[in-house]
C-alpha positions in Angstrom: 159.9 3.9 42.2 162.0 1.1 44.1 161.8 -0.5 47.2 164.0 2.4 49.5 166.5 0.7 52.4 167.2 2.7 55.2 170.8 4.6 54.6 173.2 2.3 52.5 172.5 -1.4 51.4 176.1 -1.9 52.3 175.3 -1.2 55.9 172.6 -3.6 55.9 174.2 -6.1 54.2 177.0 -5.8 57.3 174.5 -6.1 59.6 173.7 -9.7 57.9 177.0 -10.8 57.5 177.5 -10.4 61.1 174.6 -12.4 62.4 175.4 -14.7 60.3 178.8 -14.9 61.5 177.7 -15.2 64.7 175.5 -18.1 64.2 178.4 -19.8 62.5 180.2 -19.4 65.7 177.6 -20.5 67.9 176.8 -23.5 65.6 180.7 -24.3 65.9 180.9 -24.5 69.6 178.8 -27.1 69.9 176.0 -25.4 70.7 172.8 -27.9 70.3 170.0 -25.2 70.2 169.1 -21.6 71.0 170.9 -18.7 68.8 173.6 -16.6 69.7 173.4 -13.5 71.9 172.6 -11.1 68.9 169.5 -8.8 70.0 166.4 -8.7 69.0 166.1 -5.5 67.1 168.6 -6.2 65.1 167.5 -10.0 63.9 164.7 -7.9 63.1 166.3 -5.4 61.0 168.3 -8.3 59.5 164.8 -10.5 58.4 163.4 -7.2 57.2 166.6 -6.3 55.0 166.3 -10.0 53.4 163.3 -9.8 52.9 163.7 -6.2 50.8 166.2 -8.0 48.6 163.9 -11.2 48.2 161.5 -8.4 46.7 164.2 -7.5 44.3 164.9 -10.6 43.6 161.1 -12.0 43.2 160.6 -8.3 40.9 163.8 -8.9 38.5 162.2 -12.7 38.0 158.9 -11.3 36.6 160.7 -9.1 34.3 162.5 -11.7 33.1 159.4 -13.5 32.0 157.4 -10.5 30.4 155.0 -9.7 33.4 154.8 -6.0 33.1 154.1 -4.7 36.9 150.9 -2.6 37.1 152.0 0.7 38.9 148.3 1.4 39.8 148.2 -1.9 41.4 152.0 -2.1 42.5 152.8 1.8 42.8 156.0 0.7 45.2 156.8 -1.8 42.2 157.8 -5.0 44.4 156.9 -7.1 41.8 154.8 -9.5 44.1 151.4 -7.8 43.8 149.5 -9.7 41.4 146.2 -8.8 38.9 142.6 -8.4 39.8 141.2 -11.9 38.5 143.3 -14.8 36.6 142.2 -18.6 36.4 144.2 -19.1 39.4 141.8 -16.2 41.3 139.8 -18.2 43.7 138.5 -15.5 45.8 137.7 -11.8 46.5 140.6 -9.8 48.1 142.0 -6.3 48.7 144.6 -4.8 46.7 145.5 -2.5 49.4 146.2 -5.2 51.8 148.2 -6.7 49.7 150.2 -3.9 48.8 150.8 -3.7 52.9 151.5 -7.0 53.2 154.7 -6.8 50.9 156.1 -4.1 53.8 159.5 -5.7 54.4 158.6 -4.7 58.0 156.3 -7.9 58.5 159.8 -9.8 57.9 160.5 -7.9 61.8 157.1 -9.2 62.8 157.9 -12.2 62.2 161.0 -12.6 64.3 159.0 -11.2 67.5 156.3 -13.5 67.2 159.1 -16.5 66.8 160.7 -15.2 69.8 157.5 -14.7 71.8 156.8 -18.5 71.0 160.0 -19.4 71.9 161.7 -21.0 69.3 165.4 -21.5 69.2 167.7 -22.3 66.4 167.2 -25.7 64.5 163.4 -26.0 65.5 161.0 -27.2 63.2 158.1 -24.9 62.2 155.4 -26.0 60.0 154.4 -23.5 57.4 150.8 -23.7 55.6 150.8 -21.0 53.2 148.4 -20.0 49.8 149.5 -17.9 46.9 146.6 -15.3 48.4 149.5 -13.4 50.3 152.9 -14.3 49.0 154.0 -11.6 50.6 153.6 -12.9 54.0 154.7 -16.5 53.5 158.4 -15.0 52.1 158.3 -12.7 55.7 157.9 -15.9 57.7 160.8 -17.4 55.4 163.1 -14.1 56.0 162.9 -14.5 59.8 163.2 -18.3 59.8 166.3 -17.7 58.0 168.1 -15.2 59.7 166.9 -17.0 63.6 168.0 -20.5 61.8 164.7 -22.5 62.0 163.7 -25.2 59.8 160.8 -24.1 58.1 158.5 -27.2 56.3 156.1 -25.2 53.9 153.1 -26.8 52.1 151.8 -24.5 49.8 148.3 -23.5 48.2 148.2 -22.5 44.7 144.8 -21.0 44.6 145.1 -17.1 45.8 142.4 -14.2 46.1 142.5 -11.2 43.7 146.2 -9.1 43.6 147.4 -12.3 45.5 150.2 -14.9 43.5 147.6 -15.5 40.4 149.8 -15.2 37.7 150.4 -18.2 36.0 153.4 -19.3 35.6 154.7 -17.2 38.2 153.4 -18.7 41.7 155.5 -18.3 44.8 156.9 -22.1 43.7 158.1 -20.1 40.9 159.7 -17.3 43.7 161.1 -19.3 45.9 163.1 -21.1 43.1 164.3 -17.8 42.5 165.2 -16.9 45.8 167.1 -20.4 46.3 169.0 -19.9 42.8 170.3 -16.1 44.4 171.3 -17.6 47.6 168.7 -15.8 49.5 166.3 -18.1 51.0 167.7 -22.2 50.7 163.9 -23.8 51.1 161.9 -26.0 49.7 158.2 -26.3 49.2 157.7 -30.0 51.0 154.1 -30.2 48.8 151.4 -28.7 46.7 147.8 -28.7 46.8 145.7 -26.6 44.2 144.1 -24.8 46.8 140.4 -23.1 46.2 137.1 -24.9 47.2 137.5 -27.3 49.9 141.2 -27.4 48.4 140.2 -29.5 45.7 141.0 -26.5 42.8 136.6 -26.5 42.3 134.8 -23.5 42.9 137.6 -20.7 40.8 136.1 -17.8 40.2 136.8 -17.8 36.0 137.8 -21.3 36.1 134.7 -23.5 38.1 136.4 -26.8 37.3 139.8 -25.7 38.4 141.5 -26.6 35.2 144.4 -23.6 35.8 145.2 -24.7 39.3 145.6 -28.2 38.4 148.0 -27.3 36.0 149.9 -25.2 37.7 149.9 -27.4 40.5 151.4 -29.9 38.3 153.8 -27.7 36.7 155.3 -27.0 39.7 157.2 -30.6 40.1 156.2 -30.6 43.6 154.2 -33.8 45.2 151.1 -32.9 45.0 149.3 -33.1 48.5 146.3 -36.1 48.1 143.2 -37.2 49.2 139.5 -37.3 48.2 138.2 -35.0 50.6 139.3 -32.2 53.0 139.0 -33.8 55.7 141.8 -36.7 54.5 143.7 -33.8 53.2 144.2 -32.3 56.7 145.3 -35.1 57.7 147.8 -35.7 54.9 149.4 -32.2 55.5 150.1 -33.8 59.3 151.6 -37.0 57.8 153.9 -34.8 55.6 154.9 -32.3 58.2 155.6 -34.7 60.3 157.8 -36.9 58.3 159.7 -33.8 57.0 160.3 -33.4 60.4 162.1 -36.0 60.8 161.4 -37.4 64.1 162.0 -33.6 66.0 159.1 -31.9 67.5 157.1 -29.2 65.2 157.7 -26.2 67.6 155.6 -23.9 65.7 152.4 -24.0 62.9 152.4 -20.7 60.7 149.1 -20.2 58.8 149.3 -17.3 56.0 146.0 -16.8 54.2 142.6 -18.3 54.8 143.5 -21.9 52.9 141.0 -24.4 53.9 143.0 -26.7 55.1 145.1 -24.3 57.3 141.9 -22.2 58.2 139.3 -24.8 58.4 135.5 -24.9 57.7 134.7 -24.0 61.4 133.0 -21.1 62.9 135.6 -21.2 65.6 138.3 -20.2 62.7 136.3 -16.8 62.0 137.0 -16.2 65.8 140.4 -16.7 65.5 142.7 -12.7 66.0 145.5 -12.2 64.2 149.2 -12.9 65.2 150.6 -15.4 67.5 147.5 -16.8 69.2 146.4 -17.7 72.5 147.9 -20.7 74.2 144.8 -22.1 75.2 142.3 -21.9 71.9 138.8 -23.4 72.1 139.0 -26.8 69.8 136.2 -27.8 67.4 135.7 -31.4 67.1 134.9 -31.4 63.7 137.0 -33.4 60.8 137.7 -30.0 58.6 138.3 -28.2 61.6 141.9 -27.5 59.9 146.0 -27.3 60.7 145.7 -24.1 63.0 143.2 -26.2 65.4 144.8 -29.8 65.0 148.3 -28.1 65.9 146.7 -26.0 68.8 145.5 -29.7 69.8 149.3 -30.9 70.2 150.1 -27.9 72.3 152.0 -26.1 69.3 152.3 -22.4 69.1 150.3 -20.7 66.3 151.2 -17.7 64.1 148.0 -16.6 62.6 148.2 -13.8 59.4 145.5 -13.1 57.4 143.4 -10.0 58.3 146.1 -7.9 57.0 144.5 -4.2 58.4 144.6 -5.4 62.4 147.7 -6.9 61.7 149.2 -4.1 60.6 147.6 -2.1 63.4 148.6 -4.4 65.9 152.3 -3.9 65.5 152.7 -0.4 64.4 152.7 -0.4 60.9 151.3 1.8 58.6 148.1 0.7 56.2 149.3 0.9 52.5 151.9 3.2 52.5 153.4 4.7 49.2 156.4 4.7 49.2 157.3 1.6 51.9 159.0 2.8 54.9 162.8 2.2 54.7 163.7 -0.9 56.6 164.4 0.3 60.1 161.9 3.1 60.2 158.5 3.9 60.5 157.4 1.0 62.4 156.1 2.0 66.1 156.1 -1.5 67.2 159.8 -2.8 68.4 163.0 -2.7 66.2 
């Protein structure tokens, strides 16, 4: 069973070349910032189509190094649905989620809740992602790409059960694929190894963390540092801002429960999914993590992580076999 695109790929892979045509266009009139007059459905259709060939992508990679795909686990065999526990398994977690999360739909999710914050072409969003839904992270990449944003990602290695747990083939490993078939051009800005108080402690299989280490290591990535989570937080800020580059983060994206995205914090358990409230009540503690110190600077945030309600939310359906083909069975807005 493969990954089914609504009517022809060729069709869709028009609809991309125009968009990006357009923003080629806009970009050489001298345009400083907003995209082109393209509508929204169809940015949406265009994030959700790149992110259906990112899948295929992301699945031909794990063939290539010997990861059989479980089709109990992974019945719509995407590829990105990992096993129940690994060392790299830091957590509990739902396979069904995660097999809802890799609906190329969230891609169009995406792109509405960047428009409802709005963000315009060229503007910076800040991206804190962990390997527990890869799934997500590469939906927030498809949309940056196709509205043009500048996406600064700092990634977790740890991940729950079915999440990116494989090692050897974390969403570092992904990405580098994706950048090598000219799907997605970013880089992961920094590492951390993610689990217990994001200090790679606390693994399920693995209580010292020895896996995550290494993979975080093998990775090539700078490593994200700092004794405790607390200075860790605040090391994230350092590095967003720098890769900034001076311009204003317009947007934090948190995907997963990370510590140092999600915080400590009983107000982080409060927290709904999607784009959040404008006005969030702020902890004052330390560890309260990125989503609250953003929220602090007045910055947008995209929450994902209860996976169910998100899904519900926006008009997608709850573990579907096969996916819905890009276009289609979403109630929400294409």
């Amino acid at each position: 069973m493969r990954i089914h695109l609504q009517g022809s790929l060729f069709a869709a892979t028009v609809l991309s070349a125009i968009l990006l045509a357009a923003h080629a266009a806009w970009g050489r009139a001298g345009h400083a910032a907003g995209p082109p007059a393209v509508p929204a459905p169809d940015r949406q259709v265009a994030a959700a189509t790149l992110m259906a060939r990112s899948l295929e992508s992301i699945r031909a990679l794990r063939q290539t190094k010997g990861l059989p795909i479980d089709r109990v686990l992974d019945p719509n065999e995407t590829g990105i649905i990992g096993e129940e526990f690994t060392p790299l398994t830091t957590s509990l977690g739902e396979v069904e989620a995660k097999r809802t999360s890799a609906n190329p739909a969230f891609a169009g999710v995406l792109v509405k809740y960047f428009d409802a914050a709005g963000l315009k072409r060229g503007d910076v969003v800040a991206v804190g992602g962990s390997g527990s839904f890869p799934a997500l992270l590469l939906a927030s990449l498809s949309a940056a790409r196709v509205l043009e944003l500048r996406p600064v990602v700092i990634y977790s290695i740890g991940a729950s059960m079915y999440g990116a747990n494989l090692q050897g083939f974390t969403f570092v490993d992904m990405l580098a694929r994706l950048r090598a078939d000219g799907l997605l051009p970013y880089e992961i800005a920094a590492v951390s190894p993610g689990g217990d108080q994001d200090g790679g402690a606390g693994v399920l299989f693995d209580e010292e963390g020895t896996a995550l280490l290494s993979e975080t290591r093998r990775s090539g990535v700078p490593m994200v540092e700092g004794a405790t989570l607390a200075a860790r937080i605040q090391r994230r800020l350092r590095i967003y801002d720098a890769a900034a580059g001076g311009r204003p983060i317009r947007c934090f994206v948190n995907v997963g429960g990370a510590s140092a995205n999600f915080g400590d914090t009983p107000a982080s358990l409060e927290l709904p999914n999607g784009l959040l409230p404008t006005v969030l009540r702020l902890p004052s503690s330390p560890t309260r993590g990125l989503m609250f110190e953003f929220a602090s600077r007045g910055v947008p945030i995209v929450h994902l992580l209860h996976v169910k309600g998100l899904a519900r939310d926006n008009g997608l359906p709850f573990d579907p076999v096969p996916l819905p083909p890009v276009g289609e069975g979403w109630t929400g807005r294409w």
